[in-house]
VOKEDREN-904937 format. One record per residue (C-alpha): residue number from 1; residue in three letters; x, y negated, z negated. Coordinates in steps of 0.05 Angstrom, whole numbers, plus 5000, padded with zeros to 4 digits. Each point is the difference from the previous one (the first is absolute). Layout:
N
SITE   k   r   c1   c2   c3
SITE NUM ALA    X    Y    Z
...
***
This chain:
269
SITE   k   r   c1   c2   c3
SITE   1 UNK 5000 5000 5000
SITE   2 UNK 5025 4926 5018
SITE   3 UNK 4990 4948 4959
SITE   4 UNK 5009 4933 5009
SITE   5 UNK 5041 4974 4931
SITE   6 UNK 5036 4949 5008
SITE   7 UNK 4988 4970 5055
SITE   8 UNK 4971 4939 4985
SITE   9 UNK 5075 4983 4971
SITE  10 UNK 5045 5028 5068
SITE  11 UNK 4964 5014 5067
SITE  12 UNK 4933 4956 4980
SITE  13 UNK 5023 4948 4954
SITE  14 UNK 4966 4941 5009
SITE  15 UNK 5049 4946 4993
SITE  16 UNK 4978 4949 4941
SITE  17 UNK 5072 4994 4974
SITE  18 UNK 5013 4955 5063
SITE  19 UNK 4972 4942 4972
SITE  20 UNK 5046 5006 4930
SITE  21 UNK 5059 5005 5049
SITE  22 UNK 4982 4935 5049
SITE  23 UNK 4986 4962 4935
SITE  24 UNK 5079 5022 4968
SITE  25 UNK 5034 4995 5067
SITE  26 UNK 4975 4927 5006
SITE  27 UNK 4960 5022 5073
SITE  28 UNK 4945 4953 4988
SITE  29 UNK 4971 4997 5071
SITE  30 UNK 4997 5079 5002
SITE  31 UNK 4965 5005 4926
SITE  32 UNK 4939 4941 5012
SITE  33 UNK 5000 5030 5074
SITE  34 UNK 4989 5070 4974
SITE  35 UNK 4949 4976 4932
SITE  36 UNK 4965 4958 5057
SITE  37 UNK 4989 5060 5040
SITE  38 UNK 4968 5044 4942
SITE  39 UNK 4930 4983 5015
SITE  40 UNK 4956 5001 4937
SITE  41 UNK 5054 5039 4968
SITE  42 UNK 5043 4933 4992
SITE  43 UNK 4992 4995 4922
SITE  44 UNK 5015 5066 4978
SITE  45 UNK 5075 5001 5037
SITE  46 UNK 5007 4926 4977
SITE  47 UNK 4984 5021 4926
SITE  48 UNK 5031 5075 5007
SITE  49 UNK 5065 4993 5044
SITE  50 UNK 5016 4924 4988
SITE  51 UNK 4986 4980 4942
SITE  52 UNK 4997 5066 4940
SITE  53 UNK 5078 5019 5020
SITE  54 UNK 5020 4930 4975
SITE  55 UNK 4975 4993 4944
SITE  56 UNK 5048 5005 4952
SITE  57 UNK 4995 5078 4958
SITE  58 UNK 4994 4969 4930
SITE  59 UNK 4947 4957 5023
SITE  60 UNK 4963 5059 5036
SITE  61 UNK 5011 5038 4937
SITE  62 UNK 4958 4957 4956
SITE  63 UNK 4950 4982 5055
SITE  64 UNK 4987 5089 5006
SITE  65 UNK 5001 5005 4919
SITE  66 UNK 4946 4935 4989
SITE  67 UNK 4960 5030 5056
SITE  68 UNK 4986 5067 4961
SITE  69 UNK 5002 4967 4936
SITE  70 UNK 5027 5053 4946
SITE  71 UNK 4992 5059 5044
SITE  72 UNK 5059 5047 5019
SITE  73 UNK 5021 4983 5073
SITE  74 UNK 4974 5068 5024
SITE  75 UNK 4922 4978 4964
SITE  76 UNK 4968 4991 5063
SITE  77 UNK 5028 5077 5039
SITE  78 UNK 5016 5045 4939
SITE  79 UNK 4972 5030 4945
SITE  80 UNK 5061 5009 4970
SITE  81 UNK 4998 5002 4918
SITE  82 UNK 5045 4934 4977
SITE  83 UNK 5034 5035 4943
SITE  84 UNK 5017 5059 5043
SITE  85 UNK 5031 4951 5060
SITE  86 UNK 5036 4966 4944
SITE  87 UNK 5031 5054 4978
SITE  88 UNK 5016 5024 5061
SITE  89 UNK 5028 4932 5011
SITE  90 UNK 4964 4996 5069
SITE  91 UNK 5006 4918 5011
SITE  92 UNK 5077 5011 4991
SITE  93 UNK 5006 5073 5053
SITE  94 UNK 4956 4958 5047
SITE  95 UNK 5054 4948 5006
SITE  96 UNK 5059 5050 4996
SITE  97 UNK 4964 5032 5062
SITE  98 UNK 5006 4933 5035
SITE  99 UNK 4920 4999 5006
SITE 100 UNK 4990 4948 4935
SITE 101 UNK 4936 4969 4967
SITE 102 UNK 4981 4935 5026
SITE 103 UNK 5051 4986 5055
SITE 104 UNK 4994 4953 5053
SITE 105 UNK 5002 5031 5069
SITE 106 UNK 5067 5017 5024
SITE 107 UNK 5016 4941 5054
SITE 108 UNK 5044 5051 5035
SITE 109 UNK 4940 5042 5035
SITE 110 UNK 5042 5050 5028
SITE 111 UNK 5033 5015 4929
SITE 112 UNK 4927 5003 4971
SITE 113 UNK 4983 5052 5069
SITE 114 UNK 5064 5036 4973
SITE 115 UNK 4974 5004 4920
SITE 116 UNK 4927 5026 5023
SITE 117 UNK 5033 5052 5047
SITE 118 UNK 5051 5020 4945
SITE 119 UNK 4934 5006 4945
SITE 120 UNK 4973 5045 5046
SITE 121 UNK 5061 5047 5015
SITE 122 UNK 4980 5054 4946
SITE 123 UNK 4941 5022 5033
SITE 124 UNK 5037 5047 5037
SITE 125 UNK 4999 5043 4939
SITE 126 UNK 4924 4997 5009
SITE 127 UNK 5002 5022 5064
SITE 128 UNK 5040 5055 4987
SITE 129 UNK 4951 5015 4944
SITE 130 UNK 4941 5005 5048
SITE 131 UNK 5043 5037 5044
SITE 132 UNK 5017 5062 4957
SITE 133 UNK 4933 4994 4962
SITE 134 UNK 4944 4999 5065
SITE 135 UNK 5049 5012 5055
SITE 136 UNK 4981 4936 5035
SITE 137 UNK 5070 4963 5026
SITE 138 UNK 4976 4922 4996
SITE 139 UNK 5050 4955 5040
SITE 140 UNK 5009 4924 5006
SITE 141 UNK 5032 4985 5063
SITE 142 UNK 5002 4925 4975
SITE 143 UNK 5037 5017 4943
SITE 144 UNK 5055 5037 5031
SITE 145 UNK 5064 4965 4988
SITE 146 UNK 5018 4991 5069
SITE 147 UNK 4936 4955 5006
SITE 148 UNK 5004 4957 4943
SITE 149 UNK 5077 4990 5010
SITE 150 UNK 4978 4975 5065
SITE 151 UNK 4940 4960 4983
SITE 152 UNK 5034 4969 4939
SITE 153 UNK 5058 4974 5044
SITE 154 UNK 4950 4967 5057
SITE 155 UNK 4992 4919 4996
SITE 156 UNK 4938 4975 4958
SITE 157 UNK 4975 4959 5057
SITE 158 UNK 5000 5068 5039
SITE 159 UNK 4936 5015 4948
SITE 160 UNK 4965 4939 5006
SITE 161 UNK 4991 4948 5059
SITE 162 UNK 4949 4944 5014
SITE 163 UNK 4961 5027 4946
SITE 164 UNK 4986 5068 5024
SITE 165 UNK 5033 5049 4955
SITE 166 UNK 5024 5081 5003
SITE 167 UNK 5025 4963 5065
SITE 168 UNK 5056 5054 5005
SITE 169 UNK 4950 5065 4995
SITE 170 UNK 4955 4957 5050
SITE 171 UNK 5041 4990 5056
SITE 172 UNK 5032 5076 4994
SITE 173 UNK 4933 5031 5002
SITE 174 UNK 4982 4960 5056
SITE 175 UNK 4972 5042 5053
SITE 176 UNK 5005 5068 4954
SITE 177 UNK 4934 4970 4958
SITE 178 UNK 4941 4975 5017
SITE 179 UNK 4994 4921 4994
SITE 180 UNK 4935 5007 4957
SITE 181 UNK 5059 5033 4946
SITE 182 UNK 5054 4967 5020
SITE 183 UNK 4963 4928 4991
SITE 184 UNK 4946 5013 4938
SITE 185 UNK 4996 4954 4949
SITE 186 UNK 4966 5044 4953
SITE 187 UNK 5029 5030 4947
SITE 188 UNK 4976 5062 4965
SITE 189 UNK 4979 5025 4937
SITE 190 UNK 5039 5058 4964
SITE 191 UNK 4948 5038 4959
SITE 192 UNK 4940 4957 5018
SITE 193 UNK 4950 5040 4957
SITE 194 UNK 5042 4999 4924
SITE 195 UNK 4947 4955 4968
SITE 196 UNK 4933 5044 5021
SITE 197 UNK 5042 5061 4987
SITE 198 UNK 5013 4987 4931
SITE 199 UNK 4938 4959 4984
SITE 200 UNK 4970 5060 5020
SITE 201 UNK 5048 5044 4948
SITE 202 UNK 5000 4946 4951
SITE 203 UNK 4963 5041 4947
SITE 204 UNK 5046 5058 5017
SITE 205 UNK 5058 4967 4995
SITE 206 UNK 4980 4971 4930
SITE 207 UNK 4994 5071 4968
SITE 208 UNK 5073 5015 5022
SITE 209 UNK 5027 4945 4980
SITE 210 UNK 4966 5010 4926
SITE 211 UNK 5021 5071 5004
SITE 212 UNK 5086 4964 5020
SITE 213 UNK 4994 4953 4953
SITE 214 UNK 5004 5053 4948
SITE 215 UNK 5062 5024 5022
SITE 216 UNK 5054 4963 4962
SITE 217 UNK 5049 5003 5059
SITE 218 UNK 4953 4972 5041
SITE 219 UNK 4974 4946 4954
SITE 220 UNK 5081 4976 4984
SITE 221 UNK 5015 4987 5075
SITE 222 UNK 4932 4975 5027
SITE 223 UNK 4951 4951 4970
SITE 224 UNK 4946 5037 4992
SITE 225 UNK 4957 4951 4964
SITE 226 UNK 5015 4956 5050
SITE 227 UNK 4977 5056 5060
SITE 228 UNK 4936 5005 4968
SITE 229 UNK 4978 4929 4999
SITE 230 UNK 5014 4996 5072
SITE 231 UNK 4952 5054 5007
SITE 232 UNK 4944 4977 4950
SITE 233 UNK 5003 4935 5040
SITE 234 UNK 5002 5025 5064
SITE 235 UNK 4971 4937 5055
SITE 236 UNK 4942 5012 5040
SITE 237 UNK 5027 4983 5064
SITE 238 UNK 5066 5011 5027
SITE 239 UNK 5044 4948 4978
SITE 240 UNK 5039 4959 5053
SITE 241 UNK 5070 5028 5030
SITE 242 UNK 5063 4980 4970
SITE 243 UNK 4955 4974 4938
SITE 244 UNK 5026 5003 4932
SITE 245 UNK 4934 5037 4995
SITE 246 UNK 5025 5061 5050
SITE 247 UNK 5067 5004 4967
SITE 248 UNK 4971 5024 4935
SITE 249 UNK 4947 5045 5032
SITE 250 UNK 5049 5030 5045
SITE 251 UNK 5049 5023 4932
SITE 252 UNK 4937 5048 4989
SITE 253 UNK 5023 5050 5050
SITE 254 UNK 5074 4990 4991
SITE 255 UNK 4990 5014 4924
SITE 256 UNK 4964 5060 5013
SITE 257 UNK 5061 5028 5037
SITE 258 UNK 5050 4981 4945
SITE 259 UNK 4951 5024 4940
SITE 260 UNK 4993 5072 5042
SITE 261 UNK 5076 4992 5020
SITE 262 UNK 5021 4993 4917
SITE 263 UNK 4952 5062 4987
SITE 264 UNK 5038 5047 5051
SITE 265 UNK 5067 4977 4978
SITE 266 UNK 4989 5009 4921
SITE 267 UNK 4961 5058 5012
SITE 268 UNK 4936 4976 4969
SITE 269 UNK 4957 5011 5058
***
């Protein structure tokens, strides 16, 4: 089976970084040429790839922590139990692992293309997991290090021109896809259904957790408490993407798998 990982930082990489590098290379023409040619879109790069990788990391820093107030800086995607990720000193690995709390974005974008490969690299033990376990040999053609040596070492502008991005992936596919893919403007949806699906299992999902929270393994690595609030007051409609909202629904599932996880491991299941 081929799957497409990765590709949206090598072959399909849709070339944002390009502003950052006009604005600290001084190309002025280029950069308001290129925001001037992002349509409706204009804003977003001005505020994302102009003006966020200046500002200064100390001043990000306490921008991010008054923002969330006196949550933990994984609040709004974890369910992680404070005392455990303080014992587990997790603020302190995350910046040893050069992926730290309340960073600015790096202003070098290939660098930050490098870091988000190199996070990834481990899941070739995953692979190899599924492999031996259902005999199905996943691949990632654009992860293979051929490709991404490649693609990392192409010019940004060679990603992004006039304001039509993936502008590399475009113009190689030309003639091998149709234009109606080659051209879209849509984007899709990965796992479109998750709210219905566990609306549906809410009440479900509620007796398991009870059952995990009773687990002290469980309830010393995940907030459990915390789990079951989200689920007492679950929304009636689907709560906007990219909402703080979603993030905190969405560490429903993701707990579940860790909780299950901790039960295999300490043989509590």
């Amino acid at each position: 089976m081929l799957g497409g990982d990765m590709g949206n930082i090598t072959m399909s990489y849709l070339g944002y970084g390009l502003f950052t590098e006009y604005l600290l290379k001084g190309r002025w023409v280029k950069l308001f040429s290129e925001i001037r040619s992002s349509g409706y879109q204009w804003r977003r790069h001005v505020r994302q790839g102009v003006i966020r990788p200046l500002v200064p990391a100390p001043l990000f820093r306490r921008y991010k922590q008054w923002r969330r107030g006196q949550n933990p800086p994984w609040h709004n995607f974890s369910l992680l139990h404070p005392e455990f990720a303080a014992h587990m000193e997790v603020i302190n690995r995350a910046a040893r692992e050069n992926e730290p709390f309340d960073a600015p974005p790096l202003r070098d974008a290939r660098l930050g293309r490098i870091r988000d490969l190199q996070m990834e690299s481990e899941v070739a033990d995953l692979y190899a997991k599924v492999r031996a376990i259902f005999r199905l040999d996943f691949r990632t053609p654009a992860f293979d290090r051929r490709v991404v040596e490649f693609c990392i070492g192409i010019p940004q502008d060679q990603y992004l021109r006039e304001g039509r991005d993936r502008w590399l992936i475009r113009r190689a596919m030309e003639g091998r896809l149709p234009d109606r893919v080659l051209n879209k403007r849509k984007w899709g949806v990965q796992a479109a259904d998750w709210y219905p699906r566990l609306t549906r299992d809410r009440n479900q999902i509620a007796k398991r957790v009870k059952r995990l929270s009773e687990n002290p393994e469980v309830a010393s690595i995940l907030d459990m408490q915390r789990l079951t609030a989200i689920l007492d007051s679950w929304p009636d409609r689907q709560p906007p993407e990219y909402s703080r909202m979603e993030g905190h629904l969405l560490t429903v599932p993701q707990a579940l798998g860790v909780a299950y996880f901790i039960q295999n491991v300490t043989g509590t299941n």
